[in-house]
C-alpha positions in Angstrom: 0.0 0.0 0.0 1.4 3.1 -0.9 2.0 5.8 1.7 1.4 8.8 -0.7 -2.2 9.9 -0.8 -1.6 13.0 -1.8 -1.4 14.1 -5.3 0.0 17.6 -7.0 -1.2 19.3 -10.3 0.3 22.5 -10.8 2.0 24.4 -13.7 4.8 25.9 -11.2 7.6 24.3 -11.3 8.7 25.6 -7.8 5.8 23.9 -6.3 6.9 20.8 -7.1 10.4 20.4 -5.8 9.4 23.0 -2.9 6.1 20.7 -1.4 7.4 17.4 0.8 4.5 14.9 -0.6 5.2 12.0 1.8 5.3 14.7 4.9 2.0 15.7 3.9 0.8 12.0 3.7 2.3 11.6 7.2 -0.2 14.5 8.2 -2.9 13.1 5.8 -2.8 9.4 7.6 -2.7 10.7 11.1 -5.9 13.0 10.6 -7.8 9.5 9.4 -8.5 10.6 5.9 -9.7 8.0 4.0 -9.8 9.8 0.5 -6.4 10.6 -1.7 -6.4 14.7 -1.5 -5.7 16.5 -4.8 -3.9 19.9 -4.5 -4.3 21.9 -7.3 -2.0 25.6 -7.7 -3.6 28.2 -9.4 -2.8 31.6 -9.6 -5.0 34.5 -8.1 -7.5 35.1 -11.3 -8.3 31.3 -11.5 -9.2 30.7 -7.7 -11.0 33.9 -7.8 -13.0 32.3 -10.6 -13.9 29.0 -8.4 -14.5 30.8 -5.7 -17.0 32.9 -7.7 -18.1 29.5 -9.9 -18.7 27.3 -6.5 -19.2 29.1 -3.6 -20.6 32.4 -4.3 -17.7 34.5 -3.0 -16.4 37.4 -5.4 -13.2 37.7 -3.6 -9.2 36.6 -3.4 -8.8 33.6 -1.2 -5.7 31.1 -0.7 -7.5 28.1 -0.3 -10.7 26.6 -0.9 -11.4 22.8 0.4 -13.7 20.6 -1.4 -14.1 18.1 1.4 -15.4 14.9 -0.7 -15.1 12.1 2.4 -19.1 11.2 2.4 -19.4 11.5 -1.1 -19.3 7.4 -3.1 -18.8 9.4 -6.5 -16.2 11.3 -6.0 -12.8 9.5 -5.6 -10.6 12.5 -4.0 -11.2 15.5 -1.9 -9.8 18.5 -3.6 -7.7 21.6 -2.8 -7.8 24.5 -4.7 -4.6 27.2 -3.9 -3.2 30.1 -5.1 0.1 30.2 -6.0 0.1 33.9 -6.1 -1.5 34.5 -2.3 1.1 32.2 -1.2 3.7 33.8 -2.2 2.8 36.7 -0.8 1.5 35.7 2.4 5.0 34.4 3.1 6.2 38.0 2.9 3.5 39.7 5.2 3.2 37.0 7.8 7.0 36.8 7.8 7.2 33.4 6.6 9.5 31.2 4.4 7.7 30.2 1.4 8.0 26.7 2.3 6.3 27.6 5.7 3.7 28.7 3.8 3.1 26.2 1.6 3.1 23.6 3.8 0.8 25.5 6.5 -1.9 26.0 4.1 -1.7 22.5 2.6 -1.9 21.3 6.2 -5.1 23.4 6.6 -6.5 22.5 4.1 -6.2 18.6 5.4 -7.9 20.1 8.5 -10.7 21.1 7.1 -10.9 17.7 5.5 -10.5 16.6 8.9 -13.7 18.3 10.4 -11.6 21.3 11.5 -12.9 24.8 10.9 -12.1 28.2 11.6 -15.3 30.2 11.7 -14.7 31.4 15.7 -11.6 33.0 17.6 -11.3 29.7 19.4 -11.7 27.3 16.2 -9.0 30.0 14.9 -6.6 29.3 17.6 -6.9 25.3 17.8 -6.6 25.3 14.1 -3.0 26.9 14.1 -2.2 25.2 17.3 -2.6 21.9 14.7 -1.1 23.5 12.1 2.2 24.2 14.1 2.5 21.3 15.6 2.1 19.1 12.0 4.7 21.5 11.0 7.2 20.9 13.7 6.7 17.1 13.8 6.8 17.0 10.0 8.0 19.7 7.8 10.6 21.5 9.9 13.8 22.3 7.9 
């Protein structure tokens, strides 16, 4: 059985040899996710279209989670991230890139996980989960 259940399409090169697959399967297995997850990069204009397209929302995001785990049709859950907010979230929060990347992969398997973030305290257990997958997994 293979360890990997996530998979990557993106058309930036960087993402590839930046994102640490089988760290994020380590965090994938231990939140119990049954599904493969799909993350697919984007730049700003093409989430701000699905974000428009499937939820209603006419604004920039990072992330959008298509949480697919009680669904029998659908094979994988699917993430949906801008390259673009990424990379400059890494600069305002005063992050590596690769922090970056890997803390909003990581929430994205959250909310997969039944995690959300709508209240302060949902907020703050959220990145409390966050941190700690990236300490125990994707520290440099």
């Amino acid at each position: 059985m293979s360890l990997n259940k996530i998979l990557l399409e993106s058309p930036y090169s960087e993402v590839g040899s930046m994102l640490n697959l089988d760290s994020l399967s380590q965090v994938h297995n231990d939140l119990n996710i049954a599904k493969p997850t799909i993350f697919y990069f984007m730049s700003d204009d093409e989430v701000l279209e699905v974000n428009r397209e499937s939820l209603n929302h006419d604004y920039y995001t990072d992330v959008i989670t298509f949480d697919y785990e009680s669904d029998e049709d659908i094979e994988e859950n699917e993430v949906v991230i801008s390259w673009d907010r990424i990379q400059d979230n890494s600069k305002v929060l005063n992050q590596t890139l690769n922090q970056e990347l890997h803390r909003i992969c990581i929430h994205a398997l959250l909310h997969i996980a039944g995690y959300t973030d709508a209240s302060a305290d949902e907020k703050l257990k959220m990145t409390t989960e966050e941190d700690r997958f990236l300490n125990l997994y994707c520290s440099t």
